[in-house]
Kinemage of the C-alpha trace (Angstrom):
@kinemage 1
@onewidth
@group {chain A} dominant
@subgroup {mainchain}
@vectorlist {calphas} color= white
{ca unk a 1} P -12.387 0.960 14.490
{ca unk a 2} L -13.961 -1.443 12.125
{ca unk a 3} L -14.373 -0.059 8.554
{ca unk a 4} L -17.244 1.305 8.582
{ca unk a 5} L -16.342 3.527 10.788
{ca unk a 6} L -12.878 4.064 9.596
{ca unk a 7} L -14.930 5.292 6.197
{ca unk a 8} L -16.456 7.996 8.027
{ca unk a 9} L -13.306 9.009 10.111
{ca unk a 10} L -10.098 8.207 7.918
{ca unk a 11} L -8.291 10.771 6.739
{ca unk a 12} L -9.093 13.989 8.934
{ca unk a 13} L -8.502 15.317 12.317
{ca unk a 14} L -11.785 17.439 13.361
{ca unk a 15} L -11.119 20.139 15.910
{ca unk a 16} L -12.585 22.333 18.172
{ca unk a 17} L -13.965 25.462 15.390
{ca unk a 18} L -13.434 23.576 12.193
{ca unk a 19} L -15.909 22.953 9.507
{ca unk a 20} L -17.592 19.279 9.876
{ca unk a 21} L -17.492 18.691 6.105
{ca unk a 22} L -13.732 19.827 5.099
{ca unk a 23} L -13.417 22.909 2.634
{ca unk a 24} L -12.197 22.699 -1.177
{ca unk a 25} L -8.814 24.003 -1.339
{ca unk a 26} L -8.207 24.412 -4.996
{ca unk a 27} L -5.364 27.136 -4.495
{ca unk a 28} L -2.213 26.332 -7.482
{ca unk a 29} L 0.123 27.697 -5.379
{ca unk a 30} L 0.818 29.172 -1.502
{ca unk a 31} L 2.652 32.113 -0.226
{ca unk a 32} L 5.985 32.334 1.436
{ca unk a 33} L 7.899 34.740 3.786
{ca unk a 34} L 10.664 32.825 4.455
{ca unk a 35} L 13.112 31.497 2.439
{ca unk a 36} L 13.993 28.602 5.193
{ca unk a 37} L 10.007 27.900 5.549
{ca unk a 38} L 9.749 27.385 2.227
{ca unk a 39} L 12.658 24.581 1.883
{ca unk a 40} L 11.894 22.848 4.549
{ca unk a 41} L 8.337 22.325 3.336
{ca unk a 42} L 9.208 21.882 -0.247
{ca unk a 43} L 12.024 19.279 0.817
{ca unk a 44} L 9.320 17.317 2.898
{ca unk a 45} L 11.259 18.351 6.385
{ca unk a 46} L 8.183 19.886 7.662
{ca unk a 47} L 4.379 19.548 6.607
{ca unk a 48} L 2.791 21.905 4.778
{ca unk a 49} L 1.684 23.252 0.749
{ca unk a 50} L 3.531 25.022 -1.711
{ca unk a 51} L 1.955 23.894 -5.355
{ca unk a 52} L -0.436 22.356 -6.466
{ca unk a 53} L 0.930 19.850 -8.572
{ca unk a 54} L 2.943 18.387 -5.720
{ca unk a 55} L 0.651 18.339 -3.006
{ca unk a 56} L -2.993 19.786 -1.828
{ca unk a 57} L -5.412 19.374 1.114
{ca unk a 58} L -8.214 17.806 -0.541
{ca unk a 59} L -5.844 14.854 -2.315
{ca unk a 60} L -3.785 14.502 0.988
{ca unk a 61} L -6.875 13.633 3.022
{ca unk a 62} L -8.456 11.362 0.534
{ca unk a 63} L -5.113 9.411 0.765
{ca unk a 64} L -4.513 9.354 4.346
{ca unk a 65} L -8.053 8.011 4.435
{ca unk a 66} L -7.513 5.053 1.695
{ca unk a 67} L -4.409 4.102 3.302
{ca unk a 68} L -5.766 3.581 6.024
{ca unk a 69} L -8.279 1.342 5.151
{ca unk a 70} L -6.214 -0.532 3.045
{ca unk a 71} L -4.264 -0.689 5.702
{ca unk a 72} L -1.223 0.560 3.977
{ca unk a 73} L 1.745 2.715 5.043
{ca unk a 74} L 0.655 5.405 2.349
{ca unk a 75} L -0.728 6.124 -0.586
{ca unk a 76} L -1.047 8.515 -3.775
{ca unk a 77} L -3.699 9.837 -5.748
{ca unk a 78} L -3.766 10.545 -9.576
{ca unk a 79} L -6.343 12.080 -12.218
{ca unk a 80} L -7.945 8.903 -13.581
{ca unk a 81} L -7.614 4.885 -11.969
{ca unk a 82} L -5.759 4.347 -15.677
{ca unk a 83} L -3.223 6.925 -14.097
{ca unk a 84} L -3.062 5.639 -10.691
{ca unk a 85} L -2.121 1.762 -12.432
{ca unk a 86} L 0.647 3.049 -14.562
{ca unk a 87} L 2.303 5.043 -11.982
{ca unk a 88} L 2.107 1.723 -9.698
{ca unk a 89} L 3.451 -0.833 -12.555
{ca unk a 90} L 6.606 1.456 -12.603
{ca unk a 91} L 7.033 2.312 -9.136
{ca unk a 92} L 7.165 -1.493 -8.626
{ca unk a 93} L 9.065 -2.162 -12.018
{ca unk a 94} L 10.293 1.023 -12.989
{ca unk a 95} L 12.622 -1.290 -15.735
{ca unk a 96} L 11.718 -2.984 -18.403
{ca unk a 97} L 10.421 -7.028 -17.325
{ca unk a 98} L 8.186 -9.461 -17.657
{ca unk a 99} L 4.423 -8.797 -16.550
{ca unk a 100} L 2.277 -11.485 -15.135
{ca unk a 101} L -1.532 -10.606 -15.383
{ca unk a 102} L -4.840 -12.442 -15.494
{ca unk a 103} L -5.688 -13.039 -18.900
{ca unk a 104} L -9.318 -11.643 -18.104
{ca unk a 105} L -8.049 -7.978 -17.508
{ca unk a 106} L -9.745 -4.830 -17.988
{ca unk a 107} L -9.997 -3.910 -21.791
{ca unk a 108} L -8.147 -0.654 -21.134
{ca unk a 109} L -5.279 -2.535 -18.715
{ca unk a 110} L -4.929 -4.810 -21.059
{ca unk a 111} L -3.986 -2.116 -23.503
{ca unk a 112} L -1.801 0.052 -21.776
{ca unk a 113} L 0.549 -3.048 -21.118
{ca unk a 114} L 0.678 -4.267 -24.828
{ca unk a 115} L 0.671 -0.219 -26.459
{ca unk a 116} L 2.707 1.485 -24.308
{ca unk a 117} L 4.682 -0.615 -22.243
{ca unk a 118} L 5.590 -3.811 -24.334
{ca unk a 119} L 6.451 -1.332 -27.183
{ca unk a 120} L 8.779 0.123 -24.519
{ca unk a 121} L 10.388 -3.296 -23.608
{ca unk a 122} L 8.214 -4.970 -21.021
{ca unk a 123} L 6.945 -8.246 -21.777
{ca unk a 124} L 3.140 -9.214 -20.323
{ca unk a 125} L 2.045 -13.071 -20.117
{ca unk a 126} L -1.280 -13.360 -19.664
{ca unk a 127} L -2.588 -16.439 -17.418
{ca unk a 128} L -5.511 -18.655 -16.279
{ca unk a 129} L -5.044 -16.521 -12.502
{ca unk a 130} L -7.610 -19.544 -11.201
{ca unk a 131} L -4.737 -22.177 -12.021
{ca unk a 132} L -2.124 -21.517 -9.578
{ca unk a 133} L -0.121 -24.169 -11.781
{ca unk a 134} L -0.253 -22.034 -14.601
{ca unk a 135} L 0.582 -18.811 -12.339
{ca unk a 136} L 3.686 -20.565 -10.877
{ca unk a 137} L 5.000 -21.590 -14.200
{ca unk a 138} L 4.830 -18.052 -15.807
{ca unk a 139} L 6.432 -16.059 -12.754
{ca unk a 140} L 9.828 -17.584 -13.687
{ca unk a 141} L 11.720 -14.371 -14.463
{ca unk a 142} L 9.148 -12.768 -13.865
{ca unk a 143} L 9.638 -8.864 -12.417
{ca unk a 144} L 6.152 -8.451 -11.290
{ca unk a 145} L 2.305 -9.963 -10.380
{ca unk a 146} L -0.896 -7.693 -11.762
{ca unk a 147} L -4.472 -9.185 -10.814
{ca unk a 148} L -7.939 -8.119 -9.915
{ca unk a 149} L -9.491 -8.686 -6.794
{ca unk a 150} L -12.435 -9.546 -8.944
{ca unk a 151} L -12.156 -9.576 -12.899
{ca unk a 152} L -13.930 -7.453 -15.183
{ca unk a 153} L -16.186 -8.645 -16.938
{ca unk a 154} L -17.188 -12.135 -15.639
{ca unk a 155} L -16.339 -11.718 -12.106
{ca unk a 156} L -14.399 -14.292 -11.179
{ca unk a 157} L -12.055 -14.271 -8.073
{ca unk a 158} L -8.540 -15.384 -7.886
{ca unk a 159} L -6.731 -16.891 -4.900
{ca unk a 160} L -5.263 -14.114 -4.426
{ca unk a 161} L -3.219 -14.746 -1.145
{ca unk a 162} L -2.278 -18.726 -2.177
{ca unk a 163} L -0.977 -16.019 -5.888
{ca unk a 164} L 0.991 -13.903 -3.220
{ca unk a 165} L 2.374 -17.053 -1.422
{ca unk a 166} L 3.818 -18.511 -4.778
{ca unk a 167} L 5.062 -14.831 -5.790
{ca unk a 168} L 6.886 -13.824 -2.715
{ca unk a 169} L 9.172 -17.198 -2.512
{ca unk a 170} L 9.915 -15.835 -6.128
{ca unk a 171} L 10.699 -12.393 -5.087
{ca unk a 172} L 7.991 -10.948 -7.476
{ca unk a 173} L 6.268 -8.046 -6.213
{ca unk a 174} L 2.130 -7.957 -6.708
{ca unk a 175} L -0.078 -5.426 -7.725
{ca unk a 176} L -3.950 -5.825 -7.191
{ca unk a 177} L -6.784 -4.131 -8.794
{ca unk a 178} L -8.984 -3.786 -6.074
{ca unk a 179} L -11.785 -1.540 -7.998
{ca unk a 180} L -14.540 -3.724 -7.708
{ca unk a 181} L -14.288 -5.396 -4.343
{ca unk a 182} L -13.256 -1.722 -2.441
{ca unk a 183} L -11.157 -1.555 1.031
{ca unk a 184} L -14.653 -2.614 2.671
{ca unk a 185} L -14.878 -6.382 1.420
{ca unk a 186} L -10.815 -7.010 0.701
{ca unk a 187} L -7.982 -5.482 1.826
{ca unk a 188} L -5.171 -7.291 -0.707
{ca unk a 189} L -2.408 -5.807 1.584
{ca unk a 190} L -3.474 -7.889 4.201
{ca unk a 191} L -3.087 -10.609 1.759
{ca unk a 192} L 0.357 -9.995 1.510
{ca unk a 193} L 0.024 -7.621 -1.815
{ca unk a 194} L 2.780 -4.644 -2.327
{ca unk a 195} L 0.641 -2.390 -3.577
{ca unk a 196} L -3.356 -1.952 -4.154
{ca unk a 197} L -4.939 0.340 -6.928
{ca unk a 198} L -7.901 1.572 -7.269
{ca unk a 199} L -10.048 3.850 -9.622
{ca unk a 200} L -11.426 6.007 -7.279
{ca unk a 201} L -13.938 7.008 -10.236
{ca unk a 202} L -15.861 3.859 -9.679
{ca unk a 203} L -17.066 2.781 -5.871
{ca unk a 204} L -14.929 5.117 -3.839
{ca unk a 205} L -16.454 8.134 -5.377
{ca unk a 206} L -19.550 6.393 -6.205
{ca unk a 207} L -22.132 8.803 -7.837
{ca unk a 208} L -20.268 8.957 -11.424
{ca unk a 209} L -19.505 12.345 -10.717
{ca unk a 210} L -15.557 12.131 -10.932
{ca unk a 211} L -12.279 10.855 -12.304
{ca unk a 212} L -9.961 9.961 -10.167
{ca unk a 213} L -7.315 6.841 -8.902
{ca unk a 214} L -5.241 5.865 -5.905
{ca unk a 215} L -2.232 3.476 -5.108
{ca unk a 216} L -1.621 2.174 -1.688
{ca unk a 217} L 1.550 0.208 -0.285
{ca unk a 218} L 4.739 0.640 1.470
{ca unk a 219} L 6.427 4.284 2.207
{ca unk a 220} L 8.996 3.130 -0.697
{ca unk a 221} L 7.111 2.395 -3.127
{ca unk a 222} L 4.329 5.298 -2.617
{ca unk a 223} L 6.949 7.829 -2.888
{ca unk a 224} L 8.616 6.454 -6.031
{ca unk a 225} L 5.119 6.490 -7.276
{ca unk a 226} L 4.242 9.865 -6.219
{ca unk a 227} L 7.506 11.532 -7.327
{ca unk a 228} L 6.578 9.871 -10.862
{ca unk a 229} L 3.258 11.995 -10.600
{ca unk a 230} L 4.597 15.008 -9.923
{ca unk a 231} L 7.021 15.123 -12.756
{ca unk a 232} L 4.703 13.728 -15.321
{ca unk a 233} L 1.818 15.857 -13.902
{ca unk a 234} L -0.752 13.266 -13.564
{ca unk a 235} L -2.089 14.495 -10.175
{ca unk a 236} L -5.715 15.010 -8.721
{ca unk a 237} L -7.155 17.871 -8.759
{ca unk a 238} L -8.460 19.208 -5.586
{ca unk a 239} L -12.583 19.071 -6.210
{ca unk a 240} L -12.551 15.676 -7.696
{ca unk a 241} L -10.506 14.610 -4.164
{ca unk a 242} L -12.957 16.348 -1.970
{ca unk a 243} L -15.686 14.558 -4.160
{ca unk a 244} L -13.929 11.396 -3.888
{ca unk a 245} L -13.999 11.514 0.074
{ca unk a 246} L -17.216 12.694 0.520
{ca unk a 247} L -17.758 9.771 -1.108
{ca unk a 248} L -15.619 7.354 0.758
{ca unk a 249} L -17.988 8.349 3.646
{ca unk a 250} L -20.791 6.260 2.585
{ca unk a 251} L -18.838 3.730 1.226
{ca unk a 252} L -19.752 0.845 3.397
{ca unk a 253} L -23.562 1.601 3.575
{ca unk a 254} L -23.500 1.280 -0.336
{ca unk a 255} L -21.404 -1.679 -0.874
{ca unk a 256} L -23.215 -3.633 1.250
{ca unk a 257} L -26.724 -3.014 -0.489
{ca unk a 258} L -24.936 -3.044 -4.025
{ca unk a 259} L -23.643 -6.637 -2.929
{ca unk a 260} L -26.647 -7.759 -1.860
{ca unk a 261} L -28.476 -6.624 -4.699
{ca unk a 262} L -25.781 -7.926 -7.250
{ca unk a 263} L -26.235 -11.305 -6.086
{ca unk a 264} L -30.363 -11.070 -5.469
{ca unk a 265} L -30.420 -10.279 -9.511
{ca unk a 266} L -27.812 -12.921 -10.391
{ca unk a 267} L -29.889 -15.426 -8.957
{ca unk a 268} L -33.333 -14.020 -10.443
{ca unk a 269} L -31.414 -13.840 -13.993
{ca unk a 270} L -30.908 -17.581 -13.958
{ca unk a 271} L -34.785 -18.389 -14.353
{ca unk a 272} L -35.510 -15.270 -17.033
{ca unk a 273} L -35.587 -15.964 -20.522
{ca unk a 274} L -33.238 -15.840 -23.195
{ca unk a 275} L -30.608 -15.932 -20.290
{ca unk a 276} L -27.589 -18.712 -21.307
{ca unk a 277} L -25.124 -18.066 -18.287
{ca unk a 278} L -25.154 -15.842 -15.395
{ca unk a 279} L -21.387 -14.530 -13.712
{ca unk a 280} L -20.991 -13.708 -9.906
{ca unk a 281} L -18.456 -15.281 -7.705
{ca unk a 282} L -21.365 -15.871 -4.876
{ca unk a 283} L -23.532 -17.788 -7.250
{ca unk a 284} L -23.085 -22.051 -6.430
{ca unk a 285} L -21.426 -23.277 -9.535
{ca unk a 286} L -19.179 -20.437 -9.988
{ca unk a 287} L -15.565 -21.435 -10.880
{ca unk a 288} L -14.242 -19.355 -8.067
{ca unk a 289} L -17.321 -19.678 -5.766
{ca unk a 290} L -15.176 -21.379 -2.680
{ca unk a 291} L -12.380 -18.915 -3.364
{ca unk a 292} L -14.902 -15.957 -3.023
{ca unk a 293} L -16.628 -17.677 -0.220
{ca unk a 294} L -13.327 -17.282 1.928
{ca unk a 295} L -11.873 -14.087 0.623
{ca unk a 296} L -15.020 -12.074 0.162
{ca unk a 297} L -17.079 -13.196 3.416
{ca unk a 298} L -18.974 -10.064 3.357
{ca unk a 299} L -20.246 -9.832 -0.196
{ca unk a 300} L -18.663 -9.691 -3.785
{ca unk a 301} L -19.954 -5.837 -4.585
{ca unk a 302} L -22.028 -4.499 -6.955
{ca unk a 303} L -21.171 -6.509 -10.352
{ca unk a 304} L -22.360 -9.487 -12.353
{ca unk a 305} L -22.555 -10.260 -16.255
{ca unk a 306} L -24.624 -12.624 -17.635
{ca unk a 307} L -24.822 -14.162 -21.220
{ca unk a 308} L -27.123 -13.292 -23.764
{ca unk a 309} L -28.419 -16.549 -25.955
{ca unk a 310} L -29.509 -14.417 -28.522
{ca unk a 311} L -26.152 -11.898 -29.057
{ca unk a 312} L -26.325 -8.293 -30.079
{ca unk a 313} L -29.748 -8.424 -30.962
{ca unk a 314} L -30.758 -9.405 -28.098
{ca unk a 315} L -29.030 -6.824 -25.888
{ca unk a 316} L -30.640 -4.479 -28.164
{ca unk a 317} L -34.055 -5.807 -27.834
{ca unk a 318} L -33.172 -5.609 -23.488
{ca unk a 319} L -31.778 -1.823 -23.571
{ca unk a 320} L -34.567 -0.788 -25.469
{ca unk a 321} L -37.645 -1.980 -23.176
{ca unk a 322} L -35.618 -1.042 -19.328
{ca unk a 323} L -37.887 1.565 -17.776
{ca unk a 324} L -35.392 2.311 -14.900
{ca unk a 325} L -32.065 0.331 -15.470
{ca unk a 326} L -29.657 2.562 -18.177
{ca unk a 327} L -26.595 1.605 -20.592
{ca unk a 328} L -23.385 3.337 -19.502
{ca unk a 329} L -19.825 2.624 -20.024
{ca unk a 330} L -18.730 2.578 -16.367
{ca unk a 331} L -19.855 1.307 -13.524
{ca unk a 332} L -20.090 1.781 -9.314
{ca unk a 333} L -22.608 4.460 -9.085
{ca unk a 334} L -25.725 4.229 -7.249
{ca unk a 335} L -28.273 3.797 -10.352
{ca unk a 336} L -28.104 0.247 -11.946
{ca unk a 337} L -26.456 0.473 -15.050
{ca unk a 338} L -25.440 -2.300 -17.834
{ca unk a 339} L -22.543 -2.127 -20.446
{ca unk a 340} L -21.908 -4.174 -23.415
{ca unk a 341} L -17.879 -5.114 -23.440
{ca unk a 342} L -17.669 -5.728 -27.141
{ca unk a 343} L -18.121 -2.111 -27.671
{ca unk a 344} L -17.034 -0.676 -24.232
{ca unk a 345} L -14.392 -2.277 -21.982
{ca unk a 346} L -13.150 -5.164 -24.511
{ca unk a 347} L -13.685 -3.452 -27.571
{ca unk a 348} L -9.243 -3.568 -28.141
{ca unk a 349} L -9.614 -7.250 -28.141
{ca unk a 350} L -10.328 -9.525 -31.442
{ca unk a 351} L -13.167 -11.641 -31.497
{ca unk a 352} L -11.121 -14.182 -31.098
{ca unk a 353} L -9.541 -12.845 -27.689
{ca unk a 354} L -12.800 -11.872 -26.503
{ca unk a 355} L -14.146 -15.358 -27.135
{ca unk a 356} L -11.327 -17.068 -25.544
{ca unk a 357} L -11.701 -15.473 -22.280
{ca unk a 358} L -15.101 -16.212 -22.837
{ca unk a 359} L -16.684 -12.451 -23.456
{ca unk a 360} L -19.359 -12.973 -26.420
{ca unk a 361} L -21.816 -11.251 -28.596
{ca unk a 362} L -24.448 -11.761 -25.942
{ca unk a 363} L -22.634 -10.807 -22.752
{ca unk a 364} L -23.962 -8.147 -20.197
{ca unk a 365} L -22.037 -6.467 -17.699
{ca unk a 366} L -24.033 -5.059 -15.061
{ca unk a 367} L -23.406 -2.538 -12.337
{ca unk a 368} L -26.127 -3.456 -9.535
{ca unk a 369} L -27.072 -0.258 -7.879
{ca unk a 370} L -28.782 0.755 -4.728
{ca unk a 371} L -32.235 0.690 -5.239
{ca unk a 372} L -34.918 -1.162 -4.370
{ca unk a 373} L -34.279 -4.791 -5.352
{ca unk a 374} L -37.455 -5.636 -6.134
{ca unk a 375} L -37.485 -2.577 -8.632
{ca unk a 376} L -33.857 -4.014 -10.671
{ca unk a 377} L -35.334 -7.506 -10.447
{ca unk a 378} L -38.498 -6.178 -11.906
{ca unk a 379} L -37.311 -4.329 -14.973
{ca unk a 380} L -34.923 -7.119 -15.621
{ca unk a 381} L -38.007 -9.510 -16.052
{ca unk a 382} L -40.033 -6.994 -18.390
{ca unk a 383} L -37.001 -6.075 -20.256
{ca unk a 384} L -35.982 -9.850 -20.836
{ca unk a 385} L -40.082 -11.323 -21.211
{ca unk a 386} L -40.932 -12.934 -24.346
């Protein structure tokens, strides 16, 4: 099946006198009779559910359905995407080493390698991921690979299958944040990636309604990952993971009309005032526009930023005349939304960090939703006129 139709159909066996939309399940714990029964099911001999912490309907179906379109032997689900990339990093380097990552990472990534695990003895480098020079040098020693599919904020695309190439005749296992492109425009596994994260919260579940994460890879690797969940109790709880499926569902009718939209805007932004720069790997002149071209064929999703000329006053001045577009501190739902990194995403980094990876006092993140395109492009243009 192609995935759109694997979106639909992942994940779930429908049979003859079963409900068409699958129930909620959010029992703690099941009933035994038999002491035998119970050990075989607790000791993974023979399926079934015993407590909730260590397995439930509603998460097991959401991750037979992203594994599968990741095409991925398995995967695990967790309570937040923040969850589902820790448990990943140590699954893949449960010891202390040295962390290559794109130095334009997600504020909160970016955090939880240099609070909790450089503090703990793990080392991150953070590269130029669009200089494969660069990349090679730093993966000496290195014990593993973390990049985006497509960065956050400025939306730029790494190569990431020549990345995988260099890392594997290394030996250095890769992780790939694959939040923004989704299982419908990139499959990183087919890349040659380990493992491929998500936060469910964004895209997957798409209406903002939900925390939630996954991690998808190798049998190995998922259960190393999984048994980390269960004993530090960072699992999914059973009506966020029916949420998260029903939203799967539609996931290919959405991505495709937030990726057309995204890039419709990002080329109306260019000719509206007070606009400096505008960021999307689709746009011609985009430092990873031929990269994108060949990994994203499909579309680049729902996300742009664009600069600002006159900073925080300016956003300001924007926010307070949209009519339909709102500020919010995530992203992937179906409204179009903007955030402001300094303050949001980006707000661990300096000034001086945020201006080297070139995130100023002017720069817009924006979450292109479904609606009509005319309708974004519109309150863009009266939100931005002089």
């Amino acid at each position: 099946m192609k995935p759109a139709s694997r979106a639909v159909h992942s994940g779930r066996e429908i049979k003859a006198r079963t409900p068409l939309a699958p129930a909620i399940t959010p029992a703690a714990v099941h009933v035994y009779a038999d002491l035998d029964d119970y050990e075989a099911v607790a000791s993974g001999e023979r399926p079934g559910y015993f407590y909730g912490r260590n397995s439930n309907e509603n998460r097991s179906m959401l991750e037979a359905a992203i594994a599968e379109l990741e095409g991925a032997e398995a995967a695990v689900s967790s309570a937040s995407g923040m969850a589902a990339l820790h448990m990943a990093i140590l699954a893949l380097a449960p010891r202390p080493t040295t962390i290559v990552a794109t130095r334009e990472l997600y504020g909160g990534t970016l955090s939880l390698l240099r609070q909790d695990l450089e503090p703990s003895g793990y080392e991150p480098v953070f590269v130029d991921v669009l200089d494969l020079d660069a990349v090679s040098a730093a993966l000496n020693g290195a014990g593993l690979v973390l990049l985006e599919t497509i960065t956050n904020p400025l939306c730029r695309v790494p190569d990431v299958e020549a990345i995988v190439g260099i890392a594997k005749e290394r030996g250095v296992p890769v992780l790939v944040d694959n939040t923004f492109a989704t299982p419908i425009l990139c499959r990183p596994i087919e890349l040659g990636a380990d493992v491929v994260m998500h936060s469910a919260t964004k895209y997957i579940g798409g209406h903002s309604d939900l925390l939630a994460g996954i991690v998808a890879g190798d049998a190995k690797t998922i259960a190393a990952a999984r048994a980390r969940s269960v004993r530090m109790g960072g699992t999914l709880g059973a009506f966020d993971a029916w949420l998260a499926l029903r939203g799967l569902r539609t996931l290919e009718v959405r991505i495709r009309r937030h990726s057309e939209n995204s890039l419709a805007l990002a080329k109306a932004l260019r000719d509206m005032p007070g606009v400096a720069a505008v960021h999307h790997p689709l746009l011609e002149g985009s430092p990873s526009y031929e990269v994108a071209r060949r990994l994203l064929p499909d579309g680049a999703g729902g996300m742009l930023a664009f600069d600002l000329a006159g900073g925080r006053a300016a956003v300001q001045r924007m926010m307070k005349r949209f009519r339909m577009v709102s500020f919010a501190a995530s992203l992937g739902g179906v409204e179009t939304t903007i955030s402001y990194p300094e303050i949001t995403s980006h707000r661990g980094l300096s000034p001086a960090e945020r201006a080297e990876l070139g995130v100023g006092s002017g720069t817009v993140r924006v979450s292109t939703g479904i609606e009509a395109v005319e309708d974004i492009v519109a309150d863009f243009e009266q939100a931005l006129a002089g």
